[in-house]
N, C-alpha and C positions, 0 to 999 in steps of 0.2 A: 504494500500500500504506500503510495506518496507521500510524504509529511511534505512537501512544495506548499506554499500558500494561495490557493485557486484565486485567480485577480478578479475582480468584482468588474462584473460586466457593465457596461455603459448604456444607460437605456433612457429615451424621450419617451413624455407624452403629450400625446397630441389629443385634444378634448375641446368642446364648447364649452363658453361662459354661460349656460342655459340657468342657470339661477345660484344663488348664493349658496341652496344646500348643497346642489350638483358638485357645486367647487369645491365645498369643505367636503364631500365625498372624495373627491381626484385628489385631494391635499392629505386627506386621512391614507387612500391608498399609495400614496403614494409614499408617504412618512413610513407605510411598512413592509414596501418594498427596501427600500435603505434600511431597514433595521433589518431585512434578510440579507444585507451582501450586495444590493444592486445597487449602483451607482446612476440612481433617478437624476435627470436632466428636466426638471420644471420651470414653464414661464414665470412662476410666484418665486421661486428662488433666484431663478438663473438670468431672466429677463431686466438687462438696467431701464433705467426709467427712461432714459431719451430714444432708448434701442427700437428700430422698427421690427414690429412682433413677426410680420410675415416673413423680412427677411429672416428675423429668426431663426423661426420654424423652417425655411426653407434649409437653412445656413445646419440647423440639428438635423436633417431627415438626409442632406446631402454629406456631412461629417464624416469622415471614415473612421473615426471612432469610436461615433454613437453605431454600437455594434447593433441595436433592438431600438423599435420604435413601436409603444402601446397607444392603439388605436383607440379610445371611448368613443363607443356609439350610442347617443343616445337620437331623440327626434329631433332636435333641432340642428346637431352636428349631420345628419343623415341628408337633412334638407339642405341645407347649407350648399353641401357637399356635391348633392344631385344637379344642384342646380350652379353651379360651381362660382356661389356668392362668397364673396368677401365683407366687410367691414371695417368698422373703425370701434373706438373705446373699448365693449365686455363682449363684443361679435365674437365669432369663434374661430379657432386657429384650424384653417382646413389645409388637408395633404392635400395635393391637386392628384386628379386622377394623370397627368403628364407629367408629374415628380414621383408618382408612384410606378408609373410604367419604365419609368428613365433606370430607376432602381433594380425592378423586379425583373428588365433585359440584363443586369449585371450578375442572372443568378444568386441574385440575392434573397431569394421567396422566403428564406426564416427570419429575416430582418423585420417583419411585421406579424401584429398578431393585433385580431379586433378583439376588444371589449362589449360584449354586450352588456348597455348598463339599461336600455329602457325596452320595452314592448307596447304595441300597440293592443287596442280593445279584443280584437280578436287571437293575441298571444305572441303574433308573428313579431320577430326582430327588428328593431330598427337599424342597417346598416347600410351603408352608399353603393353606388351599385358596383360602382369598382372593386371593390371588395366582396362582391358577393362571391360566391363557391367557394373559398377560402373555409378552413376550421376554425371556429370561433371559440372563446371560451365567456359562459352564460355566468354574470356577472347582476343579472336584473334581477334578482332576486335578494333579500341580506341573508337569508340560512343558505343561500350559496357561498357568501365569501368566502369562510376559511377552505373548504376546498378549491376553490378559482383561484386564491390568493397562491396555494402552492404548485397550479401548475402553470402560473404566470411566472412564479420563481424557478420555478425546474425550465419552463422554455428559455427563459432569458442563460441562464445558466448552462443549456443545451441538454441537462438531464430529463427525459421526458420519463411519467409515471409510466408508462405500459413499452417496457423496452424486449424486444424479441431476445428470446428463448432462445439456448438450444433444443437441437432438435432430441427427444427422449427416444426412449425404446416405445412399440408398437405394445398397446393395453394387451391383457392377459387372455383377451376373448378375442382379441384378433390371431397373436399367436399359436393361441391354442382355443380350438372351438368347444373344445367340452369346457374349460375357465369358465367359474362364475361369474353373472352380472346380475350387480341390483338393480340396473336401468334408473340410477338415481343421479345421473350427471345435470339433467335441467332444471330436476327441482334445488338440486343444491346450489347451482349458480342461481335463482331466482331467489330463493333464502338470503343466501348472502350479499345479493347487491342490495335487497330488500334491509339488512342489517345494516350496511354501512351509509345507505340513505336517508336511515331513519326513518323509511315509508309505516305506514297505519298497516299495510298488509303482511309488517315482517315477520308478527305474531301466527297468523294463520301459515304460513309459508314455511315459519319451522316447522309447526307441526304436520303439514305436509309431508315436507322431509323424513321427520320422523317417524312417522305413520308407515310410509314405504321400506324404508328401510327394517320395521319389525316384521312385517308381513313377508317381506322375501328373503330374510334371513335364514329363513327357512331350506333357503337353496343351498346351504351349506351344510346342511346335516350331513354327517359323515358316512357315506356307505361303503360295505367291505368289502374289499379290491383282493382276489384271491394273487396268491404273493407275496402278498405286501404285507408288513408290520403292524398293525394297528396304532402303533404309535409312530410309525414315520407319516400316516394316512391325518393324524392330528394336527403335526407340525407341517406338513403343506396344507392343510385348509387353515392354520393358523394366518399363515404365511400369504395366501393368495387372498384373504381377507385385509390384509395391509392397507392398500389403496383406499380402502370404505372407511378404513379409521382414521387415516388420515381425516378423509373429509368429512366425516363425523366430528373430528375432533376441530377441524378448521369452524364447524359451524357453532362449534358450542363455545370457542375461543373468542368468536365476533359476537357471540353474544352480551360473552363478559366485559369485554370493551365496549359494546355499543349500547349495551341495556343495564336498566336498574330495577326496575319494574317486575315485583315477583311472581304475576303472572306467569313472564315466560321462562323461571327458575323452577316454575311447575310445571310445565310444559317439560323439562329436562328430568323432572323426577317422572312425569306419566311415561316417556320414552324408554325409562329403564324400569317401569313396571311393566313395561308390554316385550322388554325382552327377557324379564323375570322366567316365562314361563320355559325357556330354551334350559332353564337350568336342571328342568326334570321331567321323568319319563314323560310321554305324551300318553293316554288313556289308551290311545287307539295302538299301540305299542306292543305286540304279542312277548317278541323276546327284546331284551334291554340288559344291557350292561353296564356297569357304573363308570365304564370312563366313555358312554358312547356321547356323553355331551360335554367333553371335556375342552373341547374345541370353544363350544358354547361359553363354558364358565371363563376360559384365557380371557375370549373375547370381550368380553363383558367386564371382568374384571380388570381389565387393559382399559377400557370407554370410562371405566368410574374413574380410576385413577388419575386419568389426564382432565377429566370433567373438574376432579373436585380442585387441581393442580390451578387449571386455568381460572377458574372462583378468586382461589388463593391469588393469585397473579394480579388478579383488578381487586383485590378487596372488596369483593364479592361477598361481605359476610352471612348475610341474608340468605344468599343463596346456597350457602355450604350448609345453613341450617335446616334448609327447605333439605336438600337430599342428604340429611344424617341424621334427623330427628321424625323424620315420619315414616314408618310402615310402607313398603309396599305391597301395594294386593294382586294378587294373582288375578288375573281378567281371564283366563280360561282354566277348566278345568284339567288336573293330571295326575297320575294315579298314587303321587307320592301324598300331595295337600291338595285341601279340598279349595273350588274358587272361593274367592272373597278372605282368604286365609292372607293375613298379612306376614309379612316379612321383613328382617331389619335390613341393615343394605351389607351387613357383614356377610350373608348368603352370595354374595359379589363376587367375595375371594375365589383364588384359585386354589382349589385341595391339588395336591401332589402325587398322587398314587401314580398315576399313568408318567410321570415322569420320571419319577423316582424309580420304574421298572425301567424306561428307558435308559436312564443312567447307568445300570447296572447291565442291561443286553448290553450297550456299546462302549462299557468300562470307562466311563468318564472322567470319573472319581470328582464330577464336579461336586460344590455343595448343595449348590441348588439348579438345575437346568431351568425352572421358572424364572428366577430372579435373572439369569442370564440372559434368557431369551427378551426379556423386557427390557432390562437395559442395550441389548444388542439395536432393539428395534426402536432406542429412543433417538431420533436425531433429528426431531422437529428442531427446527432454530428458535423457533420461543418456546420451549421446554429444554432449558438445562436440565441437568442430572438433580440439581439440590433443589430446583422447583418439586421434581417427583417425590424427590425423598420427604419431603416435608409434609405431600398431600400423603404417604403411606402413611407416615407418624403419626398425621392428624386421625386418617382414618383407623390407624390401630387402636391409639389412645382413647377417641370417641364409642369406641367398641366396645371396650372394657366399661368406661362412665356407662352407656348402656345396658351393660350385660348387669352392673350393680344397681342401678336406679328404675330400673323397670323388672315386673314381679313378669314377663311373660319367659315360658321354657322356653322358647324357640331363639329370643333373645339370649340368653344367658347359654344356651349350644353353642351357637356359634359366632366366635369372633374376627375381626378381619385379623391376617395374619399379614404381616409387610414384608416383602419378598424379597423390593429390593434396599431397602435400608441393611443387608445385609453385605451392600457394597458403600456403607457408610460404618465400617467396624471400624476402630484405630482411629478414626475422625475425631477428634475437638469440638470443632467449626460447627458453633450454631446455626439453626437453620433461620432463614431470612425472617419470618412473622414471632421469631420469640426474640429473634434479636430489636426488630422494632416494638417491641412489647415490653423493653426498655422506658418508653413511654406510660404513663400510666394513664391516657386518654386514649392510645391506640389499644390496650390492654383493656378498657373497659369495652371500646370497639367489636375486639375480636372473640373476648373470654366465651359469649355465648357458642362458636361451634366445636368449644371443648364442654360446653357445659355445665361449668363453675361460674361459682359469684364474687370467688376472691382469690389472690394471688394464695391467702392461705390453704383452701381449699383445693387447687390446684398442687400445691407442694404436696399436702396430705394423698391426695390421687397417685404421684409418684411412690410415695411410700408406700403404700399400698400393695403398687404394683410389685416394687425392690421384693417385700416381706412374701409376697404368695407367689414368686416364683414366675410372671408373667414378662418380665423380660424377655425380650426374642433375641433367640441365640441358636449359634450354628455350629454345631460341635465345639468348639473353644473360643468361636469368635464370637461377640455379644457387643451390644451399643453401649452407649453411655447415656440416658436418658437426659439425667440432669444437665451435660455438659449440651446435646444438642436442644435441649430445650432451655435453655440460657436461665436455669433455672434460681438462681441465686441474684440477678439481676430484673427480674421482672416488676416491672411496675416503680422502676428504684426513682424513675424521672415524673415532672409533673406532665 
């Protein structure tokens, strides 16, 4: 990577005087292009009082300096323009369409970019005709600016937001035609530009999403391939499920970033009751074996994981509460629990039997081939390693607070087990929300998706754990609770 100092591009605006707010709008945008690194060329700054403004503007649009010239378009710059008037005193300073042609023969076509800052009655743009078929950036609106505002920065700059891709490898159902497909690629891109727009329809749209995806999950049921290992049959359908988690997990990521609203934190909890039921035999099920849904539970327990990861990551607290403090109910009947049978979310975990046989067919001597397989397959770029580790802690420790505080057996069976905080032994290094929990306003914040009402309550929890043996440990290697949950410093700040 470069450490060079990127020079600040040189950039005009060219705008009418259409009214005093119009201008304290070009003077606000313009103020915060210079505070991004551009080197704005405005007539209120740059313009001396005796200086004729046309030559000016001609004098900046002709400069081989001014590397960018920003167009505002609004109606009266439009008319101006068409009709290729000029003026005197607060008229408005027009490109001619013969200094813009003079330009755009020198190959210079990125040297200009319109602003649309107005519309007419029926929605259509205000822009000169000269400039028409050009790509605009839509400006007439205010809950536009901050996204207009950075890709007026990225063009002056030359960085555009949407830069071409290499080219990847061919999808798994091109390659190979038996590969699964959940045929969830439109709803997902609909979902998510719906998420980063803030539209009213983003709500219905996840669920969408999510809907589809519980429904044809079912295409991955595992069936048995005579030859084959039943456990090597687990880990490729683990594996060719990759791509759906990704994008599951891209939408649940945009959510945490774009929404607050708990709503659709429940919409994230009804998604993993509806693939609750993957966890056990189906009714209609003659013969059934206990790791024939083990593929199911990875799966699933992979989706919580990064679910509750990326909460964590926005300070999501809310949301971490809504799926770690309520029940999930079975919506279809199966022949282990009955429908409407609730369950805590430590049913998520992955049990290990089917691995732990693995391990042993192909002499591994790993500790755990789950916890490996999960870290192998982490390499999203907004999921570090310690982001994960911190939602497994949360969700182990939440498990236990559960399994003591609620009188149900089903709770107190099973608790989440952390797979790979097992690749945090030897570690110190607090994890990121207890080190900000140093704070004792962020600690009031977050205390609720542990559970507790006080730092001291929290301390006694640990102990708890230390006395009955529930530390997780892997043959000789074992956490340190305390040290990664910055236990002695909690709450120490106001």
């Amino acid at each position: 990577m470069s450490t060079d100092p990127i020079k600040p591009p040189k950039a005009f605006i060219s705008y009418s005087w259409s009214s005093p707010e119009h201008e304290e709008w070009v003077l606000h945008f313009a103020t915060d292009l210079r505070g991004s690194g551009v080197d704005v060329v405005l007539d209120k700054w740059d313009l001396k009082k005796n200086d004729n403004k046309y030559a000016f503007m001609e004098r900046m649009v002709t400069d081989p300096t001014i590397l960018k010239v920003i167009i505002i378009c609004d109606r009266l710059y439009t008319e101006k323009a068409d009709k290729k008037e000029g003026g005197a005193g607060t008229e408005t300073l027009i490109i001619s369409p013969e200094i813009y042609d003079k330009i755009k023969a020198q190959d210079e076509e990125q040297k200009f970019v319109a602003i649309i800052r107005e519309r007419d009655e029926n929605g259509k743009e205000y822009v000169p005709a000269y400039l028409k078929g050009r790509i605009y950036i839509d400006l007439s609106r205010d809950d536009f600016y901050a996204d207009g505002l950075e890709q007026v920065i990225r063009w002056a700059f030359d960085k555009p937001i949407d830069i071409k891709p290499d080219i990847g490898k061919p999808p798994a159902f091109i390659i190979d035609e038996d590969a699964v497909n959940l045929g969830t690629s439109s709803r997902f891109r609909l979902a998510i530009n719906a998420l980063r727009q803030n539209r009213e329809q983003a709500y219905g749209l996840c669920n969408e999403y999510f809907d589809l995806i519980a429904t044809n999950l079912e295409r991955f049921r595992i069936k048995q391939v005579d030859g084959k290992q039943f456990d090597d049959l687990i880990v490729e359908s683990i594996n060719e499920f990759l791509p759906f988690r990704d994008e599951i997990i891209d939408v649940i990521l945009n959510i945490a970033r774009y929404r607050s609203d708990i709503e659709i934190y429940r919409s994230i909890h009804h998604f993993f009751e509806t693939l609750a039921i993957y966890l056990f035999r189906p009714r209609d099920r003659n013969k059934w074996h206990k790791w024939d849904a083990v593929n199911f539970k990875f799966i699933v327990n992979e989706l919580f994981l990064y679910s509750t990861a990326a909460l964590l990551i926005y300070e999501r607290f809310e949301g971490v509460n809504e799926l770690l403090s309520k029940d999930y109910l079975l919506t279809a009947d199966t022949s282990e629990l009955r429908e409407n049978d609730g369950i805590p979310y430590s049913y998520f975990y992955t049990t290990t039997e089917a691995f732990e046989s693995r391990n042993q067919r192909l002499q591994s001597r790993r500790l755990s081939i789950v916890s490996d397989m999960i870290v192998e397959r982490a390499k999203l770029k907004d999921f570090p390693l310690r982001s994960l580790y911190q939602a497994d802690l949360l969700l182990y420790i939440r498990s236990i607070v559960n399994s003591v505080k609620k009188e149900s057996p089903i709770v107190r069976k099973r608790r989440w087990w952390p797979h790979i905080l097992l690749y945090s032994t030897g570690g110190t290094n607090r994890l990121e929300i207890f080190s900000r929990a140093e704070s004792n306003d962020y600690f009031q914040r977050m205390k609720s998706i542990l559970d507790v009402e006080s730092k001291e309550e929290l301390v006694e929890l640990v102990k708890y754990i230390e006395e009955n043996g529930l530390v997780p440990q892997w043959e000789l290697e074992f956490i340190n609770l305390a040290k990664l949950m910055n236990l002695d410093r909690i709450a120490i700040n106001p």
